[in-house]
Biopython code that builds the backbone (N, CA, C, O; Angstrom):
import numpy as np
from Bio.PDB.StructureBuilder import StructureBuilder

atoms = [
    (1, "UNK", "N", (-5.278, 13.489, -4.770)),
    (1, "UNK", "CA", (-5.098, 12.391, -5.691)),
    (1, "UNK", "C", (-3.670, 11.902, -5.768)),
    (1, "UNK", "O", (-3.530, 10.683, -5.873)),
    (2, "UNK", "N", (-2.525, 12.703, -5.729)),
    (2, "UNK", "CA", (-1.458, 12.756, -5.578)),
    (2, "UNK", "C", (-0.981, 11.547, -4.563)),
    (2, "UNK", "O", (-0.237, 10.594, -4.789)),
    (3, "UNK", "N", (-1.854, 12.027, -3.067)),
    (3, "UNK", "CA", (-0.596, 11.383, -2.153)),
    (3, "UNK", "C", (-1.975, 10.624, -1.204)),
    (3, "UNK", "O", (-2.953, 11.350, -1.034)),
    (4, "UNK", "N", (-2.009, 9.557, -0.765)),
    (4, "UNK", "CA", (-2.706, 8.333, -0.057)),
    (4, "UNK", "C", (-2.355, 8.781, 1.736)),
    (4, "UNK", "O", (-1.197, 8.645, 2.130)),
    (5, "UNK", "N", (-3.443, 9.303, 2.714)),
    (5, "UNK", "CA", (-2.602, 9.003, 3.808)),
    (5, "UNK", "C", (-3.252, 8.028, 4.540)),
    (5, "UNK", "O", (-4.480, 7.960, 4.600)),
    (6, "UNK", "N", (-2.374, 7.147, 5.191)),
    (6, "UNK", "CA", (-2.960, 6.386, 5.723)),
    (6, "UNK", "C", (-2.189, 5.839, 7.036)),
    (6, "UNK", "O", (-0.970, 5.817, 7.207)),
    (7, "UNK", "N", (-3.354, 5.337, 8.054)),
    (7, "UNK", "CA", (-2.461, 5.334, 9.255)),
    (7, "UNK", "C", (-1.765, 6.499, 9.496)),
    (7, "UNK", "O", (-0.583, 6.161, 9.572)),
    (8, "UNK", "N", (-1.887, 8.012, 9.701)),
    (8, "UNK", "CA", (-0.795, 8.662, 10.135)),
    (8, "UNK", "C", (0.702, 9.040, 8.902)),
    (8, "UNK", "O", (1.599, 9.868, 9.056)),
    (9, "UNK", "N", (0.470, 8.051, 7.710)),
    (9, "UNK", "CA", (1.577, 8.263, 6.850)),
    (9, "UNK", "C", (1.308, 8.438, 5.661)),
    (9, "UNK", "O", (0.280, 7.822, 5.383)),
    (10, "UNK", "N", (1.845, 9.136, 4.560)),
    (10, "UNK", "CA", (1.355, 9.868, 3.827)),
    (10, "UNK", "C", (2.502, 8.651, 2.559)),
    (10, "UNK", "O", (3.699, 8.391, 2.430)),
    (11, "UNK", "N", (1.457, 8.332, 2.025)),
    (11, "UNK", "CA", (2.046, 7.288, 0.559)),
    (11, "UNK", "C", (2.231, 8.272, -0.783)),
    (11, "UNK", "O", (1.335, 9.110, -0.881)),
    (12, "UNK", "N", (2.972, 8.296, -1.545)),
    (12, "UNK", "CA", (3.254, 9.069, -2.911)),
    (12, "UNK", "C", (3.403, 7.741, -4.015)),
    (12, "UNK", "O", (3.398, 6.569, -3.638)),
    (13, "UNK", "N", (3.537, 8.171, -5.447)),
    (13, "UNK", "CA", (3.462, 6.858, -6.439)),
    (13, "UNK", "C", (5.372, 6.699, -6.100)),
    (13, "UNK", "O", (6.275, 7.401, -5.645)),
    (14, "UNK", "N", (5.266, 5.912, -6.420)),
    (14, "UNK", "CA", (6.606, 5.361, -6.550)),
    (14, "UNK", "C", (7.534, 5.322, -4.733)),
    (14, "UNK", "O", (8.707, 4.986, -4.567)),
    (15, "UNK", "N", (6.850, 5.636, -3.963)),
    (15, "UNK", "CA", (7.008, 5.069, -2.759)),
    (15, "UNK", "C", (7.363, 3.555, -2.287)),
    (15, "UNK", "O", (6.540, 2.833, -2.849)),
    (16, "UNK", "N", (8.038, 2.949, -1.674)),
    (16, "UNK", "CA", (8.395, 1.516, -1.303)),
    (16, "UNK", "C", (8.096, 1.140, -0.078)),
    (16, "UNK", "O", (8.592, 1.648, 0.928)),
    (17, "UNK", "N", (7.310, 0.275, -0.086)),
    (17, "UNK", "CA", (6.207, 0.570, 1.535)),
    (17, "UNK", "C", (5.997, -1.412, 1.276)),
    (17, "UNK", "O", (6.470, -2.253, 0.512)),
    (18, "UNK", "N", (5.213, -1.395, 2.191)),
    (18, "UNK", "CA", (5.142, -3.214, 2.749)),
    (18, "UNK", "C", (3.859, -3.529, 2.658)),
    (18, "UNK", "O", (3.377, -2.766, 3.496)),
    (19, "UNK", "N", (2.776, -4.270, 2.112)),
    (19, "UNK", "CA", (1.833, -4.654, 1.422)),
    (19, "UNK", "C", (1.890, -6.077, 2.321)),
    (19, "UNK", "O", (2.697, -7.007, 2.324)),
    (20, "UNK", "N", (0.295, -5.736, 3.308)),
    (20, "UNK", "CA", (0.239, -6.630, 4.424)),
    (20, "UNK", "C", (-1.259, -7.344, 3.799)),
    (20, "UNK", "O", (-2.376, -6.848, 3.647)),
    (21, "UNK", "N", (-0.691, -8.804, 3.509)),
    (21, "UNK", "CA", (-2.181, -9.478, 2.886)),
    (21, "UNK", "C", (-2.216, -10.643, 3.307)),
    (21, "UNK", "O", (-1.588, -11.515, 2.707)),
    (22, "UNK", "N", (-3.102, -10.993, 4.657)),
    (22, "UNK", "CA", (-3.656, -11.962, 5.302)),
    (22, "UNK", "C", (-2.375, -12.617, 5.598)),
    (22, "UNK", "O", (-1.941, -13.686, 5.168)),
    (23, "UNK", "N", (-1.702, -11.534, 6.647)),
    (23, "UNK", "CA", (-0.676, -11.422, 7.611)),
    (23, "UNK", "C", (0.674, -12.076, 6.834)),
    (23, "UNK", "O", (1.519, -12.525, 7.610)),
    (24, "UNK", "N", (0.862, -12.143, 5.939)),
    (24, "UNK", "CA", (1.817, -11.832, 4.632)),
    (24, "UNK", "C", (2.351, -10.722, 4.646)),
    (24, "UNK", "O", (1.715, -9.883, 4.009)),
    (25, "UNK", "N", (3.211, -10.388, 5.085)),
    (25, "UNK", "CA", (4.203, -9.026, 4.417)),
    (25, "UNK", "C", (4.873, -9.200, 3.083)),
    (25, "UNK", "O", (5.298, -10.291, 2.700)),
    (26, "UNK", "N", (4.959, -8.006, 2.338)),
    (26, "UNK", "CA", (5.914, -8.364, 1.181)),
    (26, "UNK", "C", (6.132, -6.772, 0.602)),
    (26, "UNK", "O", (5.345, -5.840, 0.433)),
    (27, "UNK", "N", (7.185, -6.890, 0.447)),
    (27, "UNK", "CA", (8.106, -5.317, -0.388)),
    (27, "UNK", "C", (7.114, -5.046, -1.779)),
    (27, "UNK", "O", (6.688, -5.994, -2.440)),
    (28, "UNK", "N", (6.890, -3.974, -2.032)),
    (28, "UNK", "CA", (5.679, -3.439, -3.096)),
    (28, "UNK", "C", (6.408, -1.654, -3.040)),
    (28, "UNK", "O", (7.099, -0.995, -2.263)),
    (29, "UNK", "N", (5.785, -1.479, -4.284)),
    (29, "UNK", "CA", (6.278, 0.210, -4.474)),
    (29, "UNK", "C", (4.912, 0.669, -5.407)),
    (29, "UNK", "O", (4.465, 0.192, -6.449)),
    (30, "UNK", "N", (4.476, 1.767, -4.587)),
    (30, "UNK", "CA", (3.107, 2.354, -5.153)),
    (30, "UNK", "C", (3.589, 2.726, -6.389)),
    (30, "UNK", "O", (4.677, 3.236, -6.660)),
    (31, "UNK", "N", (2.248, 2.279, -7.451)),
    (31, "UNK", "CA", (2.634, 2.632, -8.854)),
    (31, "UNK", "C", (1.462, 3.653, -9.164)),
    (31, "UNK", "O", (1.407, 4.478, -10.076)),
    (32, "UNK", "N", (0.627, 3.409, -8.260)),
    (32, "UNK", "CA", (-0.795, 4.530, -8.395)),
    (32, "UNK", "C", (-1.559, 5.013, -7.503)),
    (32, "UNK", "O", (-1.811, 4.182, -6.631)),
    (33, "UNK", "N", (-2.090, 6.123, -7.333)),
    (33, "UNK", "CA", (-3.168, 6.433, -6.605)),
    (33, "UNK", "C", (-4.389, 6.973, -7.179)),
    (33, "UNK", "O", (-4.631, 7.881, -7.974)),
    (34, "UNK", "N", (-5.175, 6.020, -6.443)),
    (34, "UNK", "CA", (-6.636, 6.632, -7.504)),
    (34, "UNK", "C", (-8.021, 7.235, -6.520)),
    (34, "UNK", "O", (-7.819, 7.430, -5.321)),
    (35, "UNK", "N", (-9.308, 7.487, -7.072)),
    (35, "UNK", "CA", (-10.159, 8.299, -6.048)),
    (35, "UNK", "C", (-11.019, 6.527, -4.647)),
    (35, "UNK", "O", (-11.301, 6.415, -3.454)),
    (36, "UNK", "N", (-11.050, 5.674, -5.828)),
    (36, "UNK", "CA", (-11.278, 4.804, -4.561)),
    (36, "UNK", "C", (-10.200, 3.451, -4.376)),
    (36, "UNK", "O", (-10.447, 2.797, -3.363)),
    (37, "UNK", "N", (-9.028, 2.938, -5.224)),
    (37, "UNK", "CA", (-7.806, 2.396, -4.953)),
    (37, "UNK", "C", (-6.493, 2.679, -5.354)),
    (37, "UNK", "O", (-6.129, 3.517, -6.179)),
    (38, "UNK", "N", (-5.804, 1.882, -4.678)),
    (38, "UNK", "CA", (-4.360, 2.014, -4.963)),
    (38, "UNK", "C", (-3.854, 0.736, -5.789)),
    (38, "UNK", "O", (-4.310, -0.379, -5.536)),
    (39, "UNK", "N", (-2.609, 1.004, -7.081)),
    (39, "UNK", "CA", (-2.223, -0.061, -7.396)),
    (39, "UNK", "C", (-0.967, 0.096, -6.798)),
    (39, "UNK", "O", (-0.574, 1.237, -6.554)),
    (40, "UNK", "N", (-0.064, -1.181, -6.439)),
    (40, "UNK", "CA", (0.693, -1.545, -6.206)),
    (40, "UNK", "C", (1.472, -2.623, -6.651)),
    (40, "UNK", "O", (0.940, -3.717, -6.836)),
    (41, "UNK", "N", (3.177, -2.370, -6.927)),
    (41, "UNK", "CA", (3.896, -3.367, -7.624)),
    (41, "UNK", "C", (5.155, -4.199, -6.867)),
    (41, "UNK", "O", (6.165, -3.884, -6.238)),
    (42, "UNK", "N", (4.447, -5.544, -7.334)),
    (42, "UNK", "CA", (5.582, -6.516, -6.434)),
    (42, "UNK", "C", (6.778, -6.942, -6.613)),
    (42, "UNK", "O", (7.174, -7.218, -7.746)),
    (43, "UNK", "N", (7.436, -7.049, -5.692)),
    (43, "UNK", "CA", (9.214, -7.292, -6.516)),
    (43, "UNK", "C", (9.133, -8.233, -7.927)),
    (43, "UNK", "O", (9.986, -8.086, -8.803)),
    (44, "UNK", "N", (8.121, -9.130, -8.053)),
    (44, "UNK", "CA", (8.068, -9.696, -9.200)),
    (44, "UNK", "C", (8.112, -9.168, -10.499)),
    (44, "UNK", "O", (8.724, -9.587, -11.481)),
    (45, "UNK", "N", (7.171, -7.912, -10.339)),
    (45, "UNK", "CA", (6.710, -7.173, -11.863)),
    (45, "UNK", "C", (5.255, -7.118, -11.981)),
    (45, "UNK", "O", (4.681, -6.345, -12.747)),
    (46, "UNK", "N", (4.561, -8.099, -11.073)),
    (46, "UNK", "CA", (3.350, -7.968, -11.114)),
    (46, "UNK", "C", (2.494, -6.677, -10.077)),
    (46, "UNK", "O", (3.011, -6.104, -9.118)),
    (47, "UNK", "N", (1.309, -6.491, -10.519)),
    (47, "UNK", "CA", (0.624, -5.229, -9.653)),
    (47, "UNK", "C", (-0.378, -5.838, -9.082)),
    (47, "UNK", "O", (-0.527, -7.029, -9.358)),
    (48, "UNK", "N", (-1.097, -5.342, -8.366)),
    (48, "UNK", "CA", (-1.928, -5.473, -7.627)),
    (48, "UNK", "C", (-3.043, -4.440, -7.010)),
    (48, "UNK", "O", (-2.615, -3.691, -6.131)),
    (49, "UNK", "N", (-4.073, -4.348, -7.279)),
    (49, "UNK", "CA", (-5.070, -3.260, -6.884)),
    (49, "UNK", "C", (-5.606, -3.099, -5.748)),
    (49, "UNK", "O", (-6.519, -3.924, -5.741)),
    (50, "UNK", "N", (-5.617, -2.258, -4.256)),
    (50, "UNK", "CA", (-5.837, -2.680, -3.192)),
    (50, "UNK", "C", (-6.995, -1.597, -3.135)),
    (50, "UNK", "O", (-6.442, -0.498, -3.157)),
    (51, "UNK", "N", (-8.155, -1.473, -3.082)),
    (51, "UNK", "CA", (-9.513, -0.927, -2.951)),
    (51, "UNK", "C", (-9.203, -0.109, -1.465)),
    (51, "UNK", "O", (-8.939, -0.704, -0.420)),
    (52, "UNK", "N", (-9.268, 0.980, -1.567)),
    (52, "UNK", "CA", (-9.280, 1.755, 0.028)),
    (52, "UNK", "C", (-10.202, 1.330, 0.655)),
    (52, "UNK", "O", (-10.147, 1.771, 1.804)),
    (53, "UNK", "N", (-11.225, 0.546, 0.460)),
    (53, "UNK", "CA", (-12.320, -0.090, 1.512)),
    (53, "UNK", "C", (-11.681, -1.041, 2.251)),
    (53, "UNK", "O", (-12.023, -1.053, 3.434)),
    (54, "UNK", "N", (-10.453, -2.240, 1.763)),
    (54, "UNK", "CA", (-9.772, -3.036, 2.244)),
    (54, "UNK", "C", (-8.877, -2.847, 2.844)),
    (54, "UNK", "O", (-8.303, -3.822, 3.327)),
    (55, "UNK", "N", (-8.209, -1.115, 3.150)),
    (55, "UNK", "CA", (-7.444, -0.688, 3.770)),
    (55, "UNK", "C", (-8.209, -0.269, 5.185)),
    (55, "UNK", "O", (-7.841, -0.562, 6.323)),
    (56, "UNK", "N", (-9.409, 0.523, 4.783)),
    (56, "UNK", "CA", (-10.105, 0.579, 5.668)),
    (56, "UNK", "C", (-10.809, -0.715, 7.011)),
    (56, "UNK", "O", (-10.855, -0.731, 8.241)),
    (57, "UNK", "N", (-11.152, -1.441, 6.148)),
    (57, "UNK", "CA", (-11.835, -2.143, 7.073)),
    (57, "UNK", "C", (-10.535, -3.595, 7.860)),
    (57, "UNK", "O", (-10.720, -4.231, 8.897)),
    (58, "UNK", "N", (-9.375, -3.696, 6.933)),
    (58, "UNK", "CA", (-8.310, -3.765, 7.516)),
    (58, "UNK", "C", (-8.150, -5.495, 6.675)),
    (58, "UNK", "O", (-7.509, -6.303, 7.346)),
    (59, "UNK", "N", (-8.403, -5.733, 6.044)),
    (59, "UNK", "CA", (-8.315, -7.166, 5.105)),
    (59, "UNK", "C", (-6.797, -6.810, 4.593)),
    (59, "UNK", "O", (-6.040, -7.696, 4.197)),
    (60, "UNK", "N", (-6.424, -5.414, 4.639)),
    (60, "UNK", "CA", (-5.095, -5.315, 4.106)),
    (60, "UNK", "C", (-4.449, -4.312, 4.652)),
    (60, "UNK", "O", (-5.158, -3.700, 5.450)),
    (61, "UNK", "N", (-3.275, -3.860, 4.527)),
    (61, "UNK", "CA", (-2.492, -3.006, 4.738)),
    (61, "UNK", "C", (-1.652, -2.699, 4.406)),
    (61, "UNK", "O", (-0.938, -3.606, 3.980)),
    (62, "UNK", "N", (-0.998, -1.098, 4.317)),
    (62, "UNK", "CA", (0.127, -0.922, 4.124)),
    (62, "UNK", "C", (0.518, -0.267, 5.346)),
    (62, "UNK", "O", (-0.029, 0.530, 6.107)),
    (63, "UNK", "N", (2.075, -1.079, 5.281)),
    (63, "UNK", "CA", (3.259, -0.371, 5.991)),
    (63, "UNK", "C", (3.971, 0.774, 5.004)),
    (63, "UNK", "O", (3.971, 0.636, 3.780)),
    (64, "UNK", "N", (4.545, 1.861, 5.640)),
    (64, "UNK", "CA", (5.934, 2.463, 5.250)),
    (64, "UNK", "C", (7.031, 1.758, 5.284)),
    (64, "UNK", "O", (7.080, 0.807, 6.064)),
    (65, "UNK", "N", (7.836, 1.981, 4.681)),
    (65, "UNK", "CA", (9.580, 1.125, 4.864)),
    (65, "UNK", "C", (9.989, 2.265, 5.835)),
    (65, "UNK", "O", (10.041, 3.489, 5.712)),
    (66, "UNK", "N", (10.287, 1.323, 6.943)),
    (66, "UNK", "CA", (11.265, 1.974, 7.796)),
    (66, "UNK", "C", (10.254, 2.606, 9.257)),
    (66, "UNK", "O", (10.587, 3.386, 10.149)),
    (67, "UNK", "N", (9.239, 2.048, 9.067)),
    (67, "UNK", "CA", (7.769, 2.523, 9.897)),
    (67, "UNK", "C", (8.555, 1.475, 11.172)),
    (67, "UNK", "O", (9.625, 0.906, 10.955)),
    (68, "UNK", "N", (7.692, 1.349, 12.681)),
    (68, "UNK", "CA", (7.596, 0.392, 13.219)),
    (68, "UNK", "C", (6.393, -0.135, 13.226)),
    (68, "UNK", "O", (5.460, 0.476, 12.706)),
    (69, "UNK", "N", (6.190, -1.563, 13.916)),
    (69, "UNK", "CA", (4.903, -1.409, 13.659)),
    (69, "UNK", "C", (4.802, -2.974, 13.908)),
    (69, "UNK", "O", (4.273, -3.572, 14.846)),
    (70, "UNK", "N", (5.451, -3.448, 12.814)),
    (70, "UNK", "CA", (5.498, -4.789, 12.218)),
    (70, "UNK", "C", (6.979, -5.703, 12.522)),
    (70, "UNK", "O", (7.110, -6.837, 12.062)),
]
sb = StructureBuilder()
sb.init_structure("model")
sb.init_model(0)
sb.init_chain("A")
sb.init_seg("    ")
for serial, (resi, resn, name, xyz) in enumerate(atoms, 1):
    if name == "N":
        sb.init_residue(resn, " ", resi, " ")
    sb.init_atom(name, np.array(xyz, "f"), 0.0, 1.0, " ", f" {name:<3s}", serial, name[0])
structure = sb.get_structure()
């Protein structure tokens, strides 16, 4: 519950990782992990809930900061 892995990389809350939405990148820092999503917060202040089904089937993504990839 703790820690999200995905792709090979292992996400924690308060992590700063890249939030890929319909080929949009944008800076986000995990504020949660839950049993079926993740929330995530945007440099704005606002959050965002990303459903691990949408990670899965690939409508979204996260990067690591500092990953290659992208």
């Amino acid at each position: 519950g703790d820690t999200l892995r995905y792709q090979g990389h292992p996400f924690r809350k308060n992590d700063k990782a890249f939030l890929i939405d319909n080929g949009t990148k944008c800076s986000v820092t995990v504020a949660g992990i839950g049993e079926h999503e993740i929330t995530v917060k945007r440099t704005d202040g606002s959050k965002t809930k990303v459903s691990l089904g949408m990670l899965v089937d690939g409508r979204m993504g996260l990067l690591a900061k500092g990953a290659s990839g992208i």
